[in-house]
N, C-alpha and C positions, 0 to 999 in steps of 0.2 A: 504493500500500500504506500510505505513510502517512497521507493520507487516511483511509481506511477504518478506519486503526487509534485516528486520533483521535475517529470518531465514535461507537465504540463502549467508549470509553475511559471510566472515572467517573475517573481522576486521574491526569495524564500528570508521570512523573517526567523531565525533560530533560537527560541526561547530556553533559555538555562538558569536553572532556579541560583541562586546568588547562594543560598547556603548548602544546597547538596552537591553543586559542581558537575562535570561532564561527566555523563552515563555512558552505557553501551549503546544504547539507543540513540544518544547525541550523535556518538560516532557512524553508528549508523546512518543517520540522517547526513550527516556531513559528507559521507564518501555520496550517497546519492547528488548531493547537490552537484558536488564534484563532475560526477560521472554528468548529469543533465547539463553541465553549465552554465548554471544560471547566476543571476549576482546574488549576496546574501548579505545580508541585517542579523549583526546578533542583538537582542534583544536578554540583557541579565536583571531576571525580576528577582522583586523580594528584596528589593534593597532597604526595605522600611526594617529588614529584620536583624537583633541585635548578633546573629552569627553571621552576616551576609559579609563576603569576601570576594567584591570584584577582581581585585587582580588576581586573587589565584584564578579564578575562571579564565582570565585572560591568558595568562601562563599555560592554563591546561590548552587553551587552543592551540596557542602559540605552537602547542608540542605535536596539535594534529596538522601542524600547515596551513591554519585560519589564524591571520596576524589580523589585530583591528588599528586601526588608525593612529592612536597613541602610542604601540608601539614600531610602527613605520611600516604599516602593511596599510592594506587598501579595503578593507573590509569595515564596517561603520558600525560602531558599538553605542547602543541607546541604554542606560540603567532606567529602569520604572518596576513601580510595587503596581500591578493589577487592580489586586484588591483596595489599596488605597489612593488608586488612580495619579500614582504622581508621574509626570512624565508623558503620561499617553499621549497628551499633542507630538511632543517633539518626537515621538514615535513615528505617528502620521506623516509629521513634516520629515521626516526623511525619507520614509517611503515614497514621499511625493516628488524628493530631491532624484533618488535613485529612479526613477521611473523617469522624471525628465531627462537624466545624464545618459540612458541607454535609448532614447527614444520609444517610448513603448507607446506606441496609437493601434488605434482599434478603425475603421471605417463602419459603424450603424446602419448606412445607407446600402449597405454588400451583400449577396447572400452570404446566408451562414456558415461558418467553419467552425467544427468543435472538435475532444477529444472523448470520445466514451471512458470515463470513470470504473460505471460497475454496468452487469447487465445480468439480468437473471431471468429464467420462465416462470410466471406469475400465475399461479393455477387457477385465479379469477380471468386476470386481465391481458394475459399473452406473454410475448416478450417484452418488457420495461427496461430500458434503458437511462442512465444517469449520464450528461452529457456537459462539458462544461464548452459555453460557447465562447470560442476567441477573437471571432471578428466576424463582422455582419448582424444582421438581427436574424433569426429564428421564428417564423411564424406559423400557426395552425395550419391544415391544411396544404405545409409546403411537400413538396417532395422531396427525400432525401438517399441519400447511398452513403452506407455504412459499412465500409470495409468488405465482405461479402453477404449483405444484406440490403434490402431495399425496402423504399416503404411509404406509408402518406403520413404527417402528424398528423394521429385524432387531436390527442389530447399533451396538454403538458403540464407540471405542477415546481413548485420552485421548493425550496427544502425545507418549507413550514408548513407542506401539505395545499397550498394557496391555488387555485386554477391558472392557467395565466393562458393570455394570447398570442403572447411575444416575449424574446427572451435576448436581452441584449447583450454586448459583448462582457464577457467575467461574469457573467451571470452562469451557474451550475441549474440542471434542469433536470427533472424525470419525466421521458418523454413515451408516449404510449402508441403503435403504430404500424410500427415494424415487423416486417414479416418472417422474421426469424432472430435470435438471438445473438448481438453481435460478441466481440469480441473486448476486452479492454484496451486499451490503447488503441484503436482501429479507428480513423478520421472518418465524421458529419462532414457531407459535403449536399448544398441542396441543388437539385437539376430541377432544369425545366421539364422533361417529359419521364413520367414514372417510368413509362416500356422500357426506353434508354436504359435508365436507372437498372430495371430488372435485368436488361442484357448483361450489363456492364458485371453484376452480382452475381449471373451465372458463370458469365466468362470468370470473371475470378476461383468460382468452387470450382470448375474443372481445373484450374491452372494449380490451385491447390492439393488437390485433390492427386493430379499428375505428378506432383513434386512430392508427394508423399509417398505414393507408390513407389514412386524411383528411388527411397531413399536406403533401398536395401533393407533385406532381414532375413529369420529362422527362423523354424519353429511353426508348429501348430497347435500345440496344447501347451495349457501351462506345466505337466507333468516332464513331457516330454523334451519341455525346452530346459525344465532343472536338471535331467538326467544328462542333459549336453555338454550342460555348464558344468556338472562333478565330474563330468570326464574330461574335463579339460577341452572339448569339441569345439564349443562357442562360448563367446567373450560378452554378446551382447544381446540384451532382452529390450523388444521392441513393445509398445503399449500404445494401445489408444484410448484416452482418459475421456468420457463424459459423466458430467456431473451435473447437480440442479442448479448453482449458479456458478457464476466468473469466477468470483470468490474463490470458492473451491479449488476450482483450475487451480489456481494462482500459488495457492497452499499446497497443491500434492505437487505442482511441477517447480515449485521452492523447496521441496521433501526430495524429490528425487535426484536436485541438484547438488543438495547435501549427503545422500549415496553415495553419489557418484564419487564427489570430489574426496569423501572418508577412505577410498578401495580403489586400485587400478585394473584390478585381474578383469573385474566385469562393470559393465558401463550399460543403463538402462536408458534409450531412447524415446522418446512421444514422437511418435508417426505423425499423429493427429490429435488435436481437443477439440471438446464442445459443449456447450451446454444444451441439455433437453434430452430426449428420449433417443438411447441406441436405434439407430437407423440400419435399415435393410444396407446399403450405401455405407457406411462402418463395417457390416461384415462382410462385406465383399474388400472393402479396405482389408482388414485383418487376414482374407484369404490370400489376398495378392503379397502380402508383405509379411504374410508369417507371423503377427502379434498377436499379443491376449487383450480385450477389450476389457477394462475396469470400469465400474458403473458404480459412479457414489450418490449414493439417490438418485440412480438414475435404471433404467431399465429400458429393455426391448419393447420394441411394438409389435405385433404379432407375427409381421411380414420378415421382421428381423431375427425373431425366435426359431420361428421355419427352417430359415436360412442357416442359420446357425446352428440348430440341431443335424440337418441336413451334412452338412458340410464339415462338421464335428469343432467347430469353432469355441475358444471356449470365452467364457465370460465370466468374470466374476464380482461380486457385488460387496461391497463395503456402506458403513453409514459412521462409522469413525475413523478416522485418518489415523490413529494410533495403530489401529488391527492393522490398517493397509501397509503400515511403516515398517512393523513387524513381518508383515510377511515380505514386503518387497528386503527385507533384509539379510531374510532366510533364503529368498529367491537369488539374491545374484552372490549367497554360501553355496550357490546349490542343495540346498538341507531344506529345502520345503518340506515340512512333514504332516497336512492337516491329520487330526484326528474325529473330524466330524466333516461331513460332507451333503451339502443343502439338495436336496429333491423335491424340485417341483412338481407337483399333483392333479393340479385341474386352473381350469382359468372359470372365468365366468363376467358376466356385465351386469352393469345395474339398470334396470328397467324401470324401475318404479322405487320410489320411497314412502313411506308411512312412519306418521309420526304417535305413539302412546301415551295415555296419561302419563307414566311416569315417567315421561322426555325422550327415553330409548326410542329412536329411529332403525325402523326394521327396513332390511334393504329388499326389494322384489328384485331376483340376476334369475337370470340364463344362464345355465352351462355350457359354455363353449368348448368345454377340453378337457378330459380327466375327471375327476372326481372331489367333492367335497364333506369333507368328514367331521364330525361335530367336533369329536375328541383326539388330538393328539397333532392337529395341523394347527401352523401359524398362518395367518393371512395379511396381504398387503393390499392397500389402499393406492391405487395409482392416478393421477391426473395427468393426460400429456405426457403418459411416460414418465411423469415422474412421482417419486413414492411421498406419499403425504401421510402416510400412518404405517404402523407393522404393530398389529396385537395378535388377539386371541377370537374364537367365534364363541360366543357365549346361550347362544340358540339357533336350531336350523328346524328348521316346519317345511312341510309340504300341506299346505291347503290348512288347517288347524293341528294337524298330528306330527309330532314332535320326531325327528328320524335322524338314523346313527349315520346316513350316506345319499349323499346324491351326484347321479351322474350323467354325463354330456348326455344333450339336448331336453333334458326336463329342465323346469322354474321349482324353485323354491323361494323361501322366505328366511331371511339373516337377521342376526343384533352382530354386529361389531363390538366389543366387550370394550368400555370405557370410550367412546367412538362416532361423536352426532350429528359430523361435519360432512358427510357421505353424499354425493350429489350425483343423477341421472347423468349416465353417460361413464361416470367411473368404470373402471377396471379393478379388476379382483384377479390375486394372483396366491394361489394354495400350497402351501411346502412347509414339509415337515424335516428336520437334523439325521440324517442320520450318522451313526457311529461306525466309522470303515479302516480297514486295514490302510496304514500310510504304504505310499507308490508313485515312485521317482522312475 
């Protein structure tokens, strides 16, 4: 996050608290700026307090290569207390100095240019994207091209939740519209004609798409690909990450960079990321290039699952990034050794809902696939492919009578045990643990 915030930063002000002194985190932020290049303002608060120690902060920067002006560097050091508001002007006025010494103008009258912030699948509202706009103004109804996605503004809202119709330059936005879920750092640009826009978005997923494939790999299974790696075979484990939001991304492919860089023998690659539901198009990815698809709140759509059973693709699903670190750790030891192995059982849709005196909303699905069992399966909630709950069934009826199993192509009647948020159109997905011999 701080990355991303420095590269879309025109002047990063560094706040360091005057009595605790430069963090890890400081320094964190400091190499970012570096790497973005951007100018910087340090700002040393708390100086109202009786342990506050400007110059040692100074010194500690001094030590990371950020000299401020006093001591003959070029970097602009403001003291002010927050809390007791002393200084905040001259805060201001120097941001306003630094902004006029680098020239920073915006044109209002331009279409829009931005940078996507965050962008996630909204299981009401679609893909939302956060977008901070850099020059031009932003209006409803404009057309836009986001990286490889396209789209019209419905709607927009500014960071207090407020509607708005237009969003001017340095203004941050959540923008609703878009016809697929972009990427973070990936540039708003708005076009005249949508079609355009959409060519433009396809021709990128292929170009992507093509580069990805090209990018070399091994492997068909994740068993398969451990057994390579303990034989010394192969070096490198290939992945395609989707997940329910950016976020995510951002967190497992900052996890696996930290693998990588801990070990040299094996080195794990992302093919491909995305947010929303594994696509049919992912596992033909995964076929052509030899990866394991990992799905963190994120799942197959039916036409993907097919495919994938078909084809013996594997996929594996996470909803904490600790388990996933764990095993990607074990994975490129070669020493994967699960001892429980997930089976999925039956699918099924929601057709109807009913709601009970006592609040319990019972779901009316169809079976589409397999079987559903009162006792002994877990069940997932999926919207768009992606998972919005994982409990328990706490009742299943056919008609009024209470039954231990139901299976493809009959309706029955569900509760979701702890679960009231169930909406027509869900997907229902049946799997029980089981306990298997480990196999490498």
């Amino acid at each position: 996050m701080r990355a991303r915030g420095a590269q879309v930063t025109d002047i990063v002000v560094l706040v360091v608290a005057a009595d605790d002194g430069v963090k890890p985190q400081t320094e964190e932020a400091i190499a970012h700026v570096k790497a973005a290049g951007v100018p910087m303002i340090v700002a040393i608060n708390k100086i109202d307090l009786p342990t506050a120690n400007p110059d040692r902060i100074k010194q500690q920067l001094a030590a990371l290569d950020v000299i401020v002006e006093e001591y003959g560097g070029n970097v602009p050091c403001v003291h002010v207390s927050a809390r007791q508001k002393i200084n905040i002007d001259g805060l201001l006025e120097m941001i306003l100095l630094v902004a006029d010494l680098e020239d920073l103008r915006a044109n209002p009258n331009a279409p829009a240019v931005g940078t996507i912030i965050e962008a996630k699948l909204d299981k009401s509202r679609g893909p939302v994207a956060t977008v901070l706009i850099q020059n031009g103004t932003l209006h409803l109804e404009d057309n836009v091209l986001v990286g490889c996605v396209a789209g019209k503004i419905k709607s927009m809202f500014s960071d207090s939740g407020k509607r708005l119709r237009h969003a001017e330059p340095s203004t941050p936005v959540e923008i609703i519209g878009l016809e697929g879920v972009p990427q973070a750092g990936d540039i708003l640009q708005v076009m005249d004609d949508l079609v355009v826009a959409r060519e433009i978005a396809l021709q990128r997923q292929r170009q992507q798409r093509a580069e990805a494939m090209a990018a070399s790999a091994r492997g068909t299974s994740l068993e398969e690909l451990f057994g390579k790696v303990k034989q010394g075979q192969v070096k490198e484990l290939n992945l395609i990450l989707k997940a329910d939001v950016q976020g995510s991304l951002d967190a497992i492919a900052h996890l696996i960079e930290q693998l990588n860089q801990s070990q040299s023998e094996v080195q794990t690659r992302i093919i491909h990321r995305g947010v929303g539901a594994i696509t049919e198009g992912d596992v033909n990815l995964a076929l052509a290039s030899h990866a394991i698809i990992i799905g963190f709140n994120a799942r197959p759509d039916p036409a993907a699952r097919r495919h994938a059973e078909q084809h013996g693709i594997d996929i594996r699903f996470y909803n904490i990034i600790y388990q996933l670190q764990d095993d990607l750790k074990k994975a490129m030891a070669g020493m994967l050794a699960p001892t429980f192995k997930e089976v999925v059982e039956g699918y099924a849709e929601v057709r109807n809902i009913f709601r009970l005196p006592t609040r319990e909303v019972v779901a009316g699905v169809y079976v589409t696939d397999g079987k559903i069992t009162r006792t002994g399966q877990n069940v997932r909630v999926l919207r768009r492919g992606v998972v919005i709950h994982d409990g328990k069934i706490s009742s299943l009826k056919r008609f009024k009578d209470d039954v231990r199993e139901v299976t493809a192509g009959y309706e029955c009647g569900l509760i979701v045990e702890g679960f009231n948020d169930i909406e027509i159109g869900d997907a229902l997905e049946f799997y029980r643990q089981e306990q298997v011999a480990a196999t490498l």
